[in-house]
N, C-alpha and C positions, 0 to 999 in steps of 0.2 A: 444770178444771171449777169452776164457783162455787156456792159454799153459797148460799143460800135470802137470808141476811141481807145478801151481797153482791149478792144481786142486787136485793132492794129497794132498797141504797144507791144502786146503776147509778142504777134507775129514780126517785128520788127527787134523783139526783142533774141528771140529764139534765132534769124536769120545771122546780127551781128554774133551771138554765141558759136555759131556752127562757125564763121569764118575764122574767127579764134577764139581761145581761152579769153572772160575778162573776169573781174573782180566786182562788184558789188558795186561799188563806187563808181569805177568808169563806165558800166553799164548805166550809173543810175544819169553819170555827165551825156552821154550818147541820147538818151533820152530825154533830157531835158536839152539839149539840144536841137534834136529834133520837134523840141516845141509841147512835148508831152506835161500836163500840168503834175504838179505836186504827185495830188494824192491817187491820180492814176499810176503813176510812175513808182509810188508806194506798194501800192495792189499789185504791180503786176511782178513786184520783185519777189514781194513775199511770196508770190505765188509759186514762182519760180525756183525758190529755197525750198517751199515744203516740197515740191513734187522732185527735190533733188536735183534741179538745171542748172541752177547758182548755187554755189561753194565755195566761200571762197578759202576755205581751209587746201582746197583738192587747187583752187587755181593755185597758191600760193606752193605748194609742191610741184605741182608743173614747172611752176616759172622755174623754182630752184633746181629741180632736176634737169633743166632742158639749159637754164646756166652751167651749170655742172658739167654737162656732158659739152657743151664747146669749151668750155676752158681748159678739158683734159684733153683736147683734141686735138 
């Protein structure tokens, strides 16, 4: 069951994903910037990987396709 603050992390989390593609890391900086501690900001990543929202294998293809395609451009 999630405390109250994990689940704003979800939803704060999931909101910054939809505006863009991020990586694990900037998502985890986003979130502890907004003040989220530790080991919520842990939980709610992993949670995130299992259920397939964070990847950063898929962001790191992004990026470089969407580099790609302006530099041929």
């Amino acid at each position: 069951m999630m405390n109250e603050q994990e689940k704003q992390a979800l939803v704060t989390s999931l909101r910054l994903l939809t505006a863009t593609p991020k990586s694990r890391k900037m998502l985890e900086k986003k979130l502890a910037e907004k003040g989220y501690a530790a080991e919520v900001i842990e939980k709610t990543l992993g949670s995130l990987e299992t259920q397939g929202l964070l990847n950063d294998r898929a962001f790191a293809q992004t990026l470089f396709h969407s580099l790609m395609g302006r530099r041929l451009s």
